[in-house]
VEXVOVEX-565834 format. One line per field, with one value per residue (C-alpha): x, z, y. Coordinates in Angstrom, 2 decimals. Example, Ala and Ser with C-alpha at 12.3 -4.5 7.8 and 13.67 -1.06 7.14 Angstrom:
! VEXVOVEX-565834
X c(12.30; 13.67);
Z c(7.80; 7.14);
Y c(-4.50; -1.06);
! end
This chain:
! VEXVOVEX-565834
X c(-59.15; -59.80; -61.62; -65.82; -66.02; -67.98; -65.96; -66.21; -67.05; -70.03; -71.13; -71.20; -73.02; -75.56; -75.62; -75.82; -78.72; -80.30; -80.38; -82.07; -78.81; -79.27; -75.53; -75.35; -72.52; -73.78; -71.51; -69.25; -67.28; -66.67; -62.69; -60.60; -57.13; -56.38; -56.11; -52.72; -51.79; -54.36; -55.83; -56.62; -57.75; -54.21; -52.32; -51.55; -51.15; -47.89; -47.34; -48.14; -45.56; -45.28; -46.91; -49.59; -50.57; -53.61; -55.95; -54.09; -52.64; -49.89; -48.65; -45.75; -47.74; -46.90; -48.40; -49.48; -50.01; -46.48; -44.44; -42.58; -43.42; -45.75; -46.30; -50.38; -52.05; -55.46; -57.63; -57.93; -61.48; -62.95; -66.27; -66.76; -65.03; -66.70; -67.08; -64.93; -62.22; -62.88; -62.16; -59.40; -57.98; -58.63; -56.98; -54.15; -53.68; -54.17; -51.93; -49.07; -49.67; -49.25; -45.39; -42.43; -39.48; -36.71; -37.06; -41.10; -42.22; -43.82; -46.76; -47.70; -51.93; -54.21; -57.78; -60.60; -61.34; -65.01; -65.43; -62.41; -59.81; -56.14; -52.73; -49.58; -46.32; -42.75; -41.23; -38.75; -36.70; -34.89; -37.27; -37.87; -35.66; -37.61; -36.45; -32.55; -32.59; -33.68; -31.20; -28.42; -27.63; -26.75; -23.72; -24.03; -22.94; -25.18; -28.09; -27.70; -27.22; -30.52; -32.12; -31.30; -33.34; -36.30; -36.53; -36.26; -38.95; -41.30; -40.58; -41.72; -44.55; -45.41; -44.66; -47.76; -49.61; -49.48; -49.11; -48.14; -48.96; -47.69; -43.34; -41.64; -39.25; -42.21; -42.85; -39.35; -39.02; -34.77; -34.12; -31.14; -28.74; -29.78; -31.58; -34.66; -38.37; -41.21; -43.96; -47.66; -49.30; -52.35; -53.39; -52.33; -54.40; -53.86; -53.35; -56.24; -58.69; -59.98; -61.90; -64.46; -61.36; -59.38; -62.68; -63.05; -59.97; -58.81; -55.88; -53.98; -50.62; -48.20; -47.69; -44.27; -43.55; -47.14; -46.31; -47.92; -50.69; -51.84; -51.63; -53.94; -56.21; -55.80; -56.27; -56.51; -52.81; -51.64; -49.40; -45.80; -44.27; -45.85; -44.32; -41.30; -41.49; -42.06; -38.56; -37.35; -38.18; -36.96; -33.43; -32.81; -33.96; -31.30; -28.64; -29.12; -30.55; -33.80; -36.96; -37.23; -40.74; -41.06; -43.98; -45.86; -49.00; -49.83; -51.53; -48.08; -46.47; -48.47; -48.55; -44.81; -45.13; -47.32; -45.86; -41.67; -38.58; -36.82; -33.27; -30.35; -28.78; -25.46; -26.44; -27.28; -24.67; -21.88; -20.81; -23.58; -22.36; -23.93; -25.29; -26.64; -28.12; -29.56; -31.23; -32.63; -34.24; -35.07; -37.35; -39.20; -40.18; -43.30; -44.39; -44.91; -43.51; -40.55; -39.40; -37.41; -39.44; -39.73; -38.19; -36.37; -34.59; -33.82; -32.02; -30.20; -28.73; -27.94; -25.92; -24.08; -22.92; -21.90; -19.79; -18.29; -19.89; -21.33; -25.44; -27.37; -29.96; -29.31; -29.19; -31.77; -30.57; -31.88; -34.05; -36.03; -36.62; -37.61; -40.17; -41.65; -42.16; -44.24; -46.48; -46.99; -48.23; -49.20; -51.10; -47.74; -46.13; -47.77; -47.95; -43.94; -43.87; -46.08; -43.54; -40.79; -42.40; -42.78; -39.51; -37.47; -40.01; -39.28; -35.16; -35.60; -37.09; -34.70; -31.59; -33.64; -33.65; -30.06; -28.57; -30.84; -29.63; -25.95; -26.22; -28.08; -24.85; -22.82; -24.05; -24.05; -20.33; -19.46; -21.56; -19.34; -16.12; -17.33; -17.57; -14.24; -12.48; -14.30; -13.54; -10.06; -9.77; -10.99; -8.56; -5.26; -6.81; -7.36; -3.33; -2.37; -4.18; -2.10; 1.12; 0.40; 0.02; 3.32; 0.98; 2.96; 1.83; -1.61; -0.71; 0.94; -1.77; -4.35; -2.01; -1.32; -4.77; -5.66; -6.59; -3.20; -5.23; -6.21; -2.99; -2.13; 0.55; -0.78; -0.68; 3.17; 3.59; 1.90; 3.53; 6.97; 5.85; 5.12; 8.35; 10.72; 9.13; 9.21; 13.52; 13.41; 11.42; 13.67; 16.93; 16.26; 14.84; 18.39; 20.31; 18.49; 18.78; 22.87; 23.20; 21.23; 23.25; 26.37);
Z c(-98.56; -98.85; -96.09; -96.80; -98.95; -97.50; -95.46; -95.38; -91.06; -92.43; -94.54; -92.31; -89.68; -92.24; -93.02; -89.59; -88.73; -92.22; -90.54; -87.18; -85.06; -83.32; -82.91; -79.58; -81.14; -83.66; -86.44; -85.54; -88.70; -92.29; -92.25; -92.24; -91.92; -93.50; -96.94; -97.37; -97.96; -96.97; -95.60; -92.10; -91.21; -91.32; -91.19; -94.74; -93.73; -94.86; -93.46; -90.39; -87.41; -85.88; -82.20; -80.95; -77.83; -77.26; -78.39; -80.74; -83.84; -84.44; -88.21; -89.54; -90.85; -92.48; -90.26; -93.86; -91.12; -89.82; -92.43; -90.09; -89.37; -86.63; -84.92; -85.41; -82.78; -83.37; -81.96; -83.06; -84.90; -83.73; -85.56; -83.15; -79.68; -77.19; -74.86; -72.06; -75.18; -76.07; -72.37; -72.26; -75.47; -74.57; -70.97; -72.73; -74.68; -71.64; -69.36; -72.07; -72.51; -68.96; -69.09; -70.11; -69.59; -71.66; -72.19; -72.97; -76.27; -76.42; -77.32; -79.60; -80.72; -79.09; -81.51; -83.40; -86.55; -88.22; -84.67; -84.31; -81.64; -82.29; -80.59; -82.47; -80.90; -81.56; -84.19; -82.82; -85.67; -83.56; -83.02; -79.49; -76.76; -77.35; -80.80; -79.84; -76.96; -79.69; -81.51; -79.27; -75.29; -73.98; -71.85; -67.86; -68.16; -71.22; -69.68; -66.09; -68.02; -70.13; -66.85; -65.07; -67.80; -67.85; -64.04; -63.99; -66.85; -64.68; -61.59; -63.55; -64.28; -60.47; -59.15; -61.88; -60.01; -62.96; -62.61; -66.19; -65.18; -68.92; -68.52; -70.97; -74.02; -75.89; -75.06; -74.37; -77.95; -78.55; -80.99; -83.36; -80.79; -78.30; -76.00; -74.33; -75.07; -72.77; -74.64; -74.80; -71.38; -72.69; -69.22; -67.34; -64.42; -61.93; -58.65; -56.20; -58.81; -62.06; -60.40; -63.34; -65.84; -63.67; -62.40; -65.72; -66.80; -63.40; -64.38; -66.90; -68.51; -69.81; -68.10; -67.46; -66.67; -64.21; -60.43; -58.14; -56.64; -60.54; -61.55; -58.78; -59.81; -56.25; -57.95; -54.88; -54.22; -56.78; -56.88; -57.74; -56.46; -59.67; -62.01; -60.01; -59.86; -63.72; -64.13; -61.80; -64.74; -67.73; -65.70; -64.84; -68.38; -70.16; -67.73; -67.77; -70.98; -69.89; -67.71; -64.08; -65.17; -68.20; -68.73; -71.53; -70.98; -69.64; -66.48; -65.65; -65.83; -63.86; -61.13; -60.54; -60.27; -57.48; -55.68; -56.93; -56.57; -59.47; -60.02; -58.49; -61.44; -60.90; -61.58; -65.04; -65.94; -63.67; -64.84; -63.10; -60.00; -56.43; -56.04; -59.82; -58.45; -55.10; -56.93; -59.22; -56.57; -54.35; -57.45; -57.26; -53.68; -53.54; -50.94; -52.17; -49.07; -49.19; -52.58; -53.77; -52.67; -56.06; -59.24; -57.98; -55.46; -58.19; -60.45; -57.55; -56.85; -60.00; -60.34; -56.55; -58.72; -62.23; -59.47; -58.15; -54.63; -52.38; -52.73; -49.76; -50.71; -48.25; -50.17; -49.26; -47.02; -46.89; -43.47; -45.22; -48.29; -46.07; -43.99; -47.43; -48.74; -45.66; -45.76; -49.25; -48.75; -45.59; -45.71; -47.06; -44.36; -41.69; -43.26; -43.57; -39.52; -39.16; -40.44; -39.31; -35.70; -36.21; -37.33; -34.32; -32.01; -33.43; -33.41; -29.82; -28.75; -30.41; -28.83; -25.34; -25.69; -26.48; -24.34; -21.64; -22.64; -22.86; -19.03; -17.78; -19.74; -17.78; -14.02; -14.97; -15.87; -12.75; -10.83; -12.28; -12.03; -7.79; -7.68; -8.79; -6.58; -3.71; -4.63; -4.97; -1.89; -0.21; -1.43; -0.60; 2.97; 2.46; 1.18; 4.21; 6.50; 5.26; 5.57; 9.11; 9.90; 7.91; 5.71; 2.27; -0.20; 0.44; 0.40; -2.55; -4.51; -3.65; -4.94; -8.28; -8.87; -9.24; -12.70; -13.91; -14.87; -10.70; -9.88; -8.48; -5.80; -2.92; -4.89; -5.61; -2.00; -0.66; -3.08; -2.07; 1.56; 1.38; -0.88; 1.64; 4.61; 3.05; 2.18; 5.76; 7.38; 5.27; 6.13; 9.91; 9.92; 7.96; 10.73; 13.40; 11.76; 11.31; 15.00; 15.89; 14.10; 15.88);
Y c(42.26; 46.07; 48.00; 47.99; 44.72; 41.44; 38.58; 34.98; 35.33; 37.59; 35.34; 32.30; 34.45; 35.19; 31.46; 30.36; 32.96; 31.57; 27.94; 29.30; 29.70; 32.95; 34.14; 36.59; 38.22; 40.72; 41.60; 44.44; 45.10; 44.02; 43.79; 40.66; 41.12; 37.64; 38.61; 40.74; 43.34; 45.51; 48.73; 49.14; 52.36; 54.36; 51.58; 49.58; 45.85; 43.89; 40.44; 38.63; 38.52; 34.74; 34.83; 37.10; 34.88; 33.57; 36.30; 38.43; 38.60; 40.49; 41.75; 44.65; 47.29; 50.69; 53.99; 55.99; 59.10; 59.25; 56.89; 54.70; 50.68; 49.58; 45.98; 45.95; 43.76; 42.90; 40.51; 37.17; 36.02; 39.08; 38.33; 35.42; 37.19; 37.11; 40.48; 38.69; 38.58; 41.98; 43.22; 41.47; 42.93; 45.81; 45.51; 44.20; 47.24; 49.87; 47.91; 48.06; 51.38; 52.01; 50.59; 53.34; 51.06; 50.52; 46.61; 46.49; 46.40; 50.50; 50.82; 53.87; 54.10; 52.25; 52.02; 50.56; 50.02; 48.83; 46.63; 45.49; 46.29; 47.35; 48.73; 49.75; 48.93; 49.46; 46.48; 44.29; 42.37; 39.82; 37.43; 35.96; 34.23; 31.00; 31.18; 31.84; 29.06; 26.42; 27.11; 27.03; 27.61; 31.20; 31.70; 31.88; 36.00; 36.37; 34.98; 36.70; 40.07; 39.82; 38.37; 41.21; 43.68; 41.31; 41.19; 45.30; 45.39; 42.78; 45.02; 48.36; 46.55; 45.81; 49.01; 49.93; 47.11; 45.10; 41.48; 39.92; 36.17; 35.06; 35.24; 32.81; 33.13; 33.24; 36.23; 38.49; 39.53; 40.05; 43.44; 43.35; 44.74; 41.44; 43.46; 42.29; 43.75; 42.22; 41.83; 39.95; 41.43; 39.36; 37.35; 40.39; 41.34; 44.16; 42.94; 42.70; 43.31; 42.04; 39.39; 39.01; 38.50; 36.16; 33.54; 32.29; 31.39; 30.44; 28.00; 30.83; 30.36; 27.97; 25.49; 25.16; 28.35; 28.38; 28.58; 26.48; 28.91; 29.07; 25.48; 25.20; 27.68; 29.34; 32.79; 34.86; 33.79; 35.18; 38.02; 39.26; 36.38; 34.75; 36.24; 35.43; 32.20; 32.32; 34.67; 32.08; 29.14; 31.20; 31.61; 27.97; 26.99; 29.69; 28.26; 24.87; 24.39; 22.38; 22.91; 22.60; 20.63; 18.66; 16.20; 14.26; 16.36; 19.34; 17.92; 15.90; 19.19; 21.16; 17.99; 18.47; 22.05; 21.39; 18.35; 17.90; 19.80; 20.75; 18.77; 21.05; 23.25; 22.07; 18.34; 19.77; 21.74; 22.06; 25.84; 27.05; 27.72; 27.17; 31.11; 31.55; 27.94; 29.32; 32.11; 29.67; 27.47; 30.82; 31.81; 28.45; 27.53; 26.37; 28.57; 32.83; 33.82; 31.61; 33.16; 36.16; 38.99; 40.87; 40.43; 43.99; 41.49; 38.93; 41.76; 43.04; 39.57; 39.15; 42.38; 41.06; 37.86; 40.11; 42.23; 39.01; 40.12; 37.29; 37.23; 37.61; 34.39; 31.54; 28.87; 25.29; 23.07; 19.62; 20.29; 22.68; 20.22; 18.01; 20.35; 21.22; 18.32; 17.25; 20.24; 20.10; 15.61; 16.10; 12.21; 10.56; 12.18; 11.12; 7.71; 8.00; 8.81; 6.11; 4.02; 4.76; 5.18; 1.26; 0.37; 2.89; 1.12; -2.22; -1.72; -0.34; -3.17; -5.23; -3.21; -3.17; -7.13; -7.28; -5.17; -7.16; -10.43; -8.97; -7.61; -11.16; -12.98; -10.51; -11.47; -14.91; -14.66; -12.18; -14.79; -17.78; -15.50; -14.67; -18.85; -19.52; -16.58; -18.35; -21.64; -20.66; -18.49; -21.87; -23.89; -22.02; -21.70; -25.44; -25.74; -23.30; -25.78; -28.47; -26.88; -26.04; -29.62; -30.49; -32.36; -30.87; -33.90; -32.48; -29.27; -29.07; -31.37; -28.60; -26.09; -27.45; -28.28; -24.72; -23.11; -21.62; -18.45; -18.15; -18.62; -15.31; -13.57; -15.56; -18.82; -18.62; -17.21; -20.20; -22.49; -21.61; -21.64; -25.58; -26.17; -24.57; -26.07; -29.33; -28.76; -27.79; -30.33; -32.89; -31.36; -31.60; -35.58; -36.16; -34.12; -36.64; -39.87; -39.04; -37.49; -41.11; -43.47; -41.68);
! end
């Protein structure tokens, strides 16, 4: 369609005022940039790009002015946009212009044409990173490499005060060469401010690369450490090959963003290694202030590993697991205490009883043991008694009637007391009765 002649959103506007709907949009322009190729202002349209985001469209167009190819963003169904979508277009567009880094998409002309809103950017042939991880896995030194220009691009970005709150493959456009362009800054929002942009579209992303604070729609927590935490996804997903949340709907995804862990790295793919797997789980702690503190941090840790240096991230120890989970289900916690408060009270008791009825079995066995000691201490005075009074038969009964596991030093003392003084004792009435018979 050629710049001045009718379109088919006109005409249903028309149609729809016609039938008494009172549209609050008025109609801006006449151009539709469906039909191609076409004129647009300067610019002669040649194909749509694939992606765009959520807003925009995005096709290869020829700058007639300066002769060399643009990327021509333009906003999606402009004739029924809203003026929140035009703002945010148009933020879009300033924000990106704002960047001058070496890995984000440049932009060059920033414009309007018959109504409808437009930017010019540099084109990138090589597709996106969502595109090259579908097709096959990147290598652990690949990946940290082109993580390491994303997180410096993301950083440049935040030192601008720019918060890009959209960081996925999707949208880290690869040129021929492999290198990294970031790209899309359509649900960016400068930090602190924006308010109006941010309250209605409170819950804004993807979500699996959302971090908690936005799956919860807790906008005033939001800050660098979301984007982050989003860097944080796209590096475990290029090194392990899957996401850290996967779920059959949207809301199951962004549940386990809020309430589980993310399996360990390594458990995935054991060439990970357990500091490229720290820095993985550093990026997605739950709680802002527990992560990496800028995505200036995360490239610098990165570059420590590349250099074969030791990274200064402490990695998470199973305490601290633990201590999050509690805060973050405070109620199952407590139930959890509650429990086990019942079962260490109830194996207490048990142990208390036990070790109770152990001691009690004790004294009565010391008791028994003190009984036979005196019983036996009375019977080799008993024996010795006997002995005294030559009566040895008796004496030697008592003696043998003793338990064999009593029988002691005294006990054979005593025994071969009574034997000797019963030889004795015999040897002497012999010695009579001869010297008598003499």
């Amino acid at each position: 369609m050629t710049e001045g002649s009718p379109c088919t959103a006109c005409a249903l506007v028309r149609a729809f005022a016609s039938l008494g709907f009172d549209d609050s949009e008025p109609v801006q322009s006449t151009f539709s940039p469906i039909d191609l190729p076409s004129t647009f202002g300067h610019y002669r349209v040649e194909r749509k790009i694939a992606g765009g985001g959520g807003m925009g469209m995005v096709y290869e167009a020829t700058d007639t002015r300066l002769g060399r190819s643009v990327a021509l963003k333009m906003l999606r169904q402009v004739f029924f946009a809203t003026e929140l979508d035009r703002v945010r277009f148009q933020k879009e567009a300033e924000f990106t212009s704002l960047l001058d880094h070496p890995y984000i998409a440049p932009v060059y002309h920033v414009g309007e044409v018959d109504g409808q809103p437009y930017f010019a950017m540099k084109v990138i042939e090589g597709g996106n990173l969502a595109d090259h991880l579908a097709e096959k896995s990147l290598p652990t030194r690949e990946a940290v490499a082109l993580m390491i220009k994303v997180a410096s691009a993301v950083h440049h970005a935040h030192q601008r005060g720019i918060l890009h709150r959209d960081l996925k493959p999707a949208n880290i456009l690869l040129d021929e060469e492999g290198e990294p362009r970031l790209t899309d800054f359509g649900l960016a929002t400068l930090q602190g401010v924006d308010a109006r942009l941010t309250r209605t579209q409170a819950v804004a992303g993807t979500p699996e690369y959302m971090s908690p604070e936005q799956a919860a729609g807790h906008r005033e927590a939001i800050s660098t450490s979301t984007d982050v935490w989003s860097l944080g996804v796209v590096l475990y997903q290029m090194l392990t090959g899957q996401m850290p949340y996967q779920g059959e709907s949207s809301v199951a995804v962004l549940r386990q963003v809020e309430d589980v862990e993310p399996i360990q790295p390594r458990t995935i793919k054991s060439t990970v290694g357990r500091d490229l797997e720290t820095l993985c789980l550093r990026c997605l702690e739950k709680d802002p202030d527990a992560r990496l503190s800028s995505a200036d941090e995360l490239a610098e840790e990165l570059e420590r590993w590349q250099r074969g240096e030791p990274i200064m991230a402490r990695p998470v120890n199973g305490w601290e697991r633990l201590v999050k989970w509690c805060r973050r289900h405070p109620y199952r916690a407590a139930a959890l205490s509650a429990f086990l408060f019942v079962i260490v009270a109830g194996a207490s008791g048990i142990t208390w009883q036990w070790r109770r009825a152990t001691h009690n079995e004790q004294l009565t066995q010391t008791s028994a043991e003190i009984e036979k000691r005196t019983a036996y201490s009375a019977t080799l005075a008993q024996a010795l008694a006997a002995r005294e009074n030559h009566e040895f038969g008796i004496a030697r009964r008592l003696l043998d009637g003793i338990d064999p596991d009593l029988r002691d030093f005294d006990w054979r003392l005593l025994k071969r007391f009574v034997v000797e003084t019963k030889s004795i004792s015999s040897s002497s009435a012999v010695t009579k009765l001869q010297s008598l018979s003499a």
